[in-house]
C-alpha positions in Angstrom: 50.8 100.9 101.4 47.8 102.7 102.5 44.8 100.0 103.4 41.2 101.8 102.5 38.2 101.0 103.7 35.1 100.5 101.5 31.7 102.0 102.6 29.0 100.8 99.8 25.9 102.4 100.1 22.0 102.0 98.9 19.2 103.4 100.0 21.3 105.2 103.2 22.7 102.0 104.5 25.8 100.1 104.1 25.5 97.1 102.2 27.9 93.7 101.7 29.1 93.8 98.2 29.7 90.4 96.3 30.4 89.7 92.7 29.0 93.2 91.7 25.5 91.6 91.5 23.9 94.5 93.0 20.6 93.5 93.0 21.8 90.6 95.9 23.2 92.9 98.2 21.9 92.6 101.6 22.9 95.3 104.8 26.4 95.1 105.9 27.0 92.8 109.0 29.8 93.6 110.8 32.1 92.0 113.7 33.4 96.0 113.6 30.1 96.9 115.0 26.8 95.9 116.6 23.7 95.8 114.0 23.1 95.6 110.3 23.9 98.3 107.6 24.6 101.1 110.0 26.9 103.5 107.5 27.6 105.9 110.4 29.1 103.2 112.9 30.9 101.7 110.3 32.8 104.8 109.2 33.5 105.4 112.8 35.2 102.2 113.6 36.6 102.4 110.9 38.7 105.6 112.1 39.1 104.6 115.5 39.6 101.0 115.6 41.4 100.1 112.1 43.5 103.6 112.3 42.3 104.3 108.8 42.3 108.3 107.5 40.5 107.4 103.9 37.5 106.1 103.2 36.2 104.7 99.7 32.6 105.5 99.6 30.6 103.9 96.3 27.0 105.6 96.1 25.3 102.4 94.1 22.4 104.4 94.0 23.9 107.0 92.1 26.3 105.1 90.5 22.8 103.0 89.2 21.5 106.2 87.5 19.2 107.6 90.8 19.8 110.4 93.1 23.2 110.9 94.9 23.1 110.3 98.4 25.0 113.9 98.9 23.3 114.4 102.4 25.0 111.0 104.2 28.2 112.1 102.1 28.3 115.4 103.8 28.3 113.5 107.2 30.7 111.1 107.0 32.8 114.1 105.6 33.3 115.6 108.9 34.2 111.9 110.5 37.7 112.3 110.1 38.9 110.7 107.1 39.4 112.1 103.3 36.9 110.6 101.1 37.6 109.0 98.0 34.3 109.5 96.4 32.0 106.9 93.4 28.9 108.4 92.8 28.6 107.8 88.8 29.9 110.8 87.9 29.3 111.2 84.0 29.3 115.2 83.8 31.6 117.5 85.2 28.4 118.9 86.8 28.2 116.1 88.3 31.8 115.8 89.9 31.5 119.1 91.0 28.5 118.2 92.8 30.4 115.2 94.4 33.0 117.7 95.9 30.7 120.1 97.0 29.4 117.3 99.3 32.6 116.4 100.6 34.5 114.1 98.1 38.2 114.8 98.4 38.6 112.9 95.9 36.2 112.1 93.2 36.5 108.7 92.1 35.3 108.3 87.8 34.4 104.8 87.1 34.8 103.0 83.8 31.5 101.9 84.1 29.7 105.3 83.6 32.5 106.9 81.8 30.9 108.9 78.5 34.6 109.7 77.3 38.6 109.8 78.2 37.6 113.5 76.7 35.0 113.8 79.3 37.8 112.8 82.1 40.1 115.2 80.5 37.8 118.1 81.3 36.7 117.0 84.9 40.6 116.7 85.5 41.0 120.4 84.0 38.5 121.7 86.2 38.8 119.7 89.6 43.0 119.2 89.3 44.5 115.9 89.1 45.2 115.6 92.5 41.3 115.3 93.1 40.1 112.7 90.4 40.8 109.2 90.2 40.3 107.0 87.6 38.6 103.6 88.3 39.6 100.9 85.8 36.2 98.3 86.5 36.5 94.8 85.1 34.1 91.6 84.8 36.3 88.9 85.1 39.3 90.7 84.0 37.1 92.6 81.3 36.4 96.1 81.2 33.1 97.0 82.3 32.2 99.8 79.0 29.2 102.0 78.4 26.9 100.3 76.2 27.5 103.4 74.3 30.9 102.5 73.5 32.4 100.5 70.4 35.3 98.3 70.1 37.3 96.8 73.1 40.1 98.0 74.4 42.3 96.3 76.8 42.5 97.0 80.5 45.9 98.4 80.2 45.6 100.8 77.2 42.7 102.1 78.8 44.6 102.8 81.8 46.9 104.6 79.6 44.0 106.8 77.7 43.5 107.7 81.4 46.9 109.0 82.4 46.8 110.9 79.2 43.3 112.4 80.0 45.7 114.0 83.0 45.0 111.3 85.8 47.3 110.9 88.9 45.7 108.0 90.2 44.0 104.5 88.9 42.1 102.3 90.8 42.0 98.6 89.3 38.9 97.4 90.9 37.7 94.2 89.1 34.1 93.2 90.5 33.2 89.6 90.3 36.2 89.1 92.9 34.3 91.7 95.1 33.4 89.9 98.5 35.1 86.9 97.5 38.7 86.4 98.9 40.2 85.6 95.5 42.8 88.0 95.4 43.4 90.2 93.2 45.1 90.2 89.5 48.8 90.9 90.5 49.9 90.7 86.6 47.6 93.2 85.7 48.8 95.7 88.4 52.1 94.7 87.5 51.9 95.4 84.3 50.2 98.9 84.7 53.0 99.9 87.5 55.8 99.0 84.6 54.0 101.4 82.2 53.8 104.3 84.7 56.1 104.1 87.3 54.7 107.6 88.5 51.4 106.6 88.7 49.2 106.5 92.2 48.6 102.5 91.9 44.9 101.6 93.9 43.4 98.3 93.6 40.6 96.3 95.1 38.1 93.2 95.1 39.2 90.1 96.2 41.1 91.2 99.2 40.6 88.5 101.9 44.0 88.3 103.8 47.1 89.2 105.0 48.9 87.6 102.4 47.3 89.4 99.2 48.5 92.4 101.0 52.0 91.3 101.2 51.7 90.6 97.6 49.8 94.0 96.5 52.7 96.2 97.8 55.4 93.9 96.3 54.5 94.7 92.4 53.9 98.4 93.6 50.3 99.1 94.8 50.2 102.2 96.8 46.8 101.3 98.4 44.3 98.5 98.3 40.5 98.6 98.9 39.1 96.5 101.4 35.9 95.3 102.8 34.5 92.1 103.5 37.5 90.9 104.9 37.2 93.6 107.6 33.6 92.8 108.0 34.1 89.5 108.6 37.5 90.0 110.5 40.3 88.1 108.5 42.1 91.4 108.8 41.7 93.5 111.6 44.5 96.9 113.1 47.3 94.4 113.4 47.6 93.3 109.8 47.0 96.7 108.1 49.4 98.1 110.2 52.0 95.2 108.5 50.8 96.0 105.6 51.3 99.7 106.1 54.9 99.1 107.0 55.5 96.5 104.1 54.5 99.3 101.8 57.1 101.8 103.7 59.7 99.1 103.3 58.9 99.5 99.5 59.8 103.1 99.6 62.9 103.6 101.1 64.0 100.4 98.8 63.1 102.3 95.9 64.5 105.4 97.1 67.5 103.5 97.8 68.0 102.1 94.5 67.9 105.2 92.9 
């Protein structure tokens, strides 16, 4: 299981996410380095002390409607590590834009989502190797568009986007953000069971060594982490356990077939 990093930026610095209440989010203070909010450091130790070659990068000022930060993107492009890439795409302008910057992979969230029919065409254009679905929940409910009407539930919509052409869904709920909740294991469960071919991500709530344990056994292929790194709860040692946990998972798999 591949342990991700999460670099969440406003206004050119890193900032500490909790709940998803944006408007509370304060420079990120890190044991990883000296100083508040520095997005540059961050990245760095993030690649040379934790060993990790992704990095998640959510634009909240883009992803709030305003101008993408594509200028720090570019940057932290040529760090090192691939970058899985939330910058409120809506428009396959706009994804294009997010690659040009240096998105390896551009992350489309719920949250600003105009259609599954809109995903389908930014999957059609980019490939599905380079968009990722993002399946954002309040408290286990799916943060829509005010645009939309009806609800759906989090796991048929995780199925509208596998058929929109999808390889990979991230279940990211955000009131756990920053909190050390864990995460919903049933829910991830539940969506591995429905597509066993599907790239499994998940993230927010993430605050030890344990949820790891737990996020590879029902099938996650990589989790999101940040506070917990901030903070230190987990540091090289245990993502390198969970790293081999999730290699365990593998060859048992492989085995078994």
């Amino acid at each position: 299981m591949r342990v991700i990093p999460v670099l969440d930026l406003m206004r050119g610095r890193a900032v500490w996410a909790v709940r998803g209440v944006r408007e509370a989010y304060r420079p990120a203070r890190s044991t990883l380095v000296p100083g508040d909010g520095d997005a540059l450091a961050l990245a760095r130790a993030f690649h040379d002390a934790l060993r990790c070659e992704e990095l998640y990068v959510a634009d909240l000022d883009a992803i709030g409607g305003g101008a993408p930060q594509h200028d720090l993107l570019r940057t932290l492009s040529v760090m090192g590590m691939s970058l899985l890439v939330d910058a409120g795409v809506v428009t396959l302008r706009d994804a294009r834009s997010a690659a040009a910057a240096g998105a390896a992979r551009v992350v489309v969230g719920l949250e600003t989502l105009d259609s599954f029919r809109a995903l389908a065409t930014i999957v059609e254009a980019l490939g599905p190797g380079r968009v990722m679905f993002s399946l954002d929940l309040r408290e286990g409910e799916p943060v829509v568009p005010r645009t939309w009407s009806g609800g759906r539930a989090p796991l048929t919509l995780a199925g509208d986007a596998v058929r929109a052409g999808v390889g990979a869904v991230l279940v990211l709920d955000l009131a756990r953000v920053g909190t050390g909740a864990g995460v919903d294991l049933g829910l991830l469960s539940a969506v591995r069971d429905a597509h066993p071919g599907l790239e499994l991500l998940a993230g927010g709530g993430v605050g030890s060594s344990g949820d790891l344990e737990r996020m590879a056994a029902v099938g996650c292929d990589a989790v999101l982490v940040a506070s917990a790194l901030h903070d230190g709860r987990l540091d090289a040692e245990s993502l390198d356990v969970a790293r081999g946990a999730g290699a365990r998972r593998r060859r048992h798999e492989k085995d078994s077939r």
